[in-house]
N, C-alpha and C positions, 0 to 999 in steps of 0.2 A: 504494500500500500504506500503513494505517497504522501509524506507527510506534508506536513498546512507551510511549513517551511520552506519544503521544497516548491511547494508554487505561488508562495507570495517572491523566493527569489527568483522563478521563471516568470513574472509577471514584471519583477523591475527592470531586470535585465530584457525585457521585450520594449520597457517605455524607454530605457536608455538607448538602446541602438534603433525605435523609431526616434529619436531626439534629433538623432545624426550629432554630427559635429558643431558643438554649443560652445560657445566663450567661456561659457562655464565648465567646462568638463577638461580635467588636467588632461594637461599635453605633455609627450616626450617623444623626444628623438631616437625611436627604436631602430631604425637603418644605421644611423653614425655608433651605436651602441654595436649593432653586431659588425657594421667591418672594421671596429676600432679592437673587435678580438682578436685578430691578425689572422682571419679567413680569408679566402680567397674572393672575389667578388665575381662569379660568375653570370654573365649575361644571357638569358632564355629568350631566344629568339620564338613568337607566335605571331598569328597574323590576327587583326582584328577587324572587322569590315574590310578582307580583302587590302590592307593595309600592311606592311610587315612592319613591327615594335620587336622591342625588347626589354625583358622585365628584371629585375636584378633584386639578388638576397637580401638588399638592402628593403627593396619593395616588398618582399612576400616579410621580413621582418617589421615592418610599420603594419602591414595587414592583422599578425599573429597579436601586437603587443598593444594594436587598440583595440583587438576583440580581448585580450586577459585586462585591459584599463578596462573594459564597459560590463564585463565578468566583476571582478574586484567591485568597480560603481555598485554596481545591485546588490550584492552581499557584504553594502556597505563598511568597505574595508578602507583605512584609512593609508596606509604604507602599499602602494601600487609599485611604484618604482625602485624597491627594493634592490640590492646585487642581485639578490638569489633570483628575483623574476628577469633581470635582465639577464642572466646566465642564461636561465630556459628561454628566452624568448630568439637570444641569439642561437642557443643550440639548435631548437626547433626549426631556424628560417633555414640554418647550416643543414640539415638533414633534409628538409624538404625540394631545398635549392639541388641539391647535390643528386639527388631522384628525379627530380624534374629535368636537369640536366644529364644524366645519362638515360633516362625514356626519350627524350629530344634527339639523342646521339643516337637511337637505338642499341643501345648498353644494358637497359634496365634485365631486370631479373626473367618475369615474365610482361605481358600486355593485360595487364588487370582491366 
C-alpha cells in the first residue's frame, strides 16, 4: 500500500516540475560540476527536426541535477547541493554519456 506520504511527495514534486523554471527555485551549475571532475567531455551527435546537434555530458548533467533539485524541492529538503549529490549527479551524467556514446558508435552491449 502506498502511504499518504508517498503521494502528498508525488503531488509536490508534480506542482514543482509543472512550475518549470521559477526565480525562485535554486539554481546550480550541474555541467561545470561534472566536467570540472576531470571527465572527459564527450559530444553525442542526434538529429532533431532533420537538423544534426550535438548534446554533451555537461547537458544530460544539468538534465539529471535539476530533476534531483525538483526531487529534493518536494520532499522538502533543504541541502540540495551537497558534494555527495554532486558526486552522483556527475557520476550518473559520466555513465549515461558514456552508453549513449558507445550505442551512437554502435559499441553498446546489446540494442535494448
Amino acid at each position: 500500500m502506498i502511504g499518504k506520504n508517498h503521494v502528498e511527495e508525488d503531488l509536490n514534486l508534480k506542482h514543482i516540475v509543472r512550475s518549470g523554471r521559477s526565480e525562485s527555485k535554486p539554481r546550480f551549475n550541474w555541467a561545470d560540476e561534472s566536467v570540472s571532475a576531470g571527465a572527459p567531455v564527450p559530444y553525442i551527435p542526434f538529429v532533431d527536426g532533420g537538423q544534426q546537434k550535438t548534446f554533451s555530458s555537461g547537458d544530460i548533467a544539468t538534465i539529471i541535477g535539476e530533476a534531483l533539485t525538483d526531487l529534493m524541492l518536494s520532499r522538502q529538503e533543504d541541502e540540495i547541493f551537497t558534494d555527495k549529490n554532486r558526486r552522483l549527479v556527475s557520476q550518473i551524467a559520466q555513465a549515461v554519456s558514456g552508453e549513449i556514446t558507445a550505442k551512437s558508435r554502435g559499441n553498446g552491449e546489446d540494442d535494448r
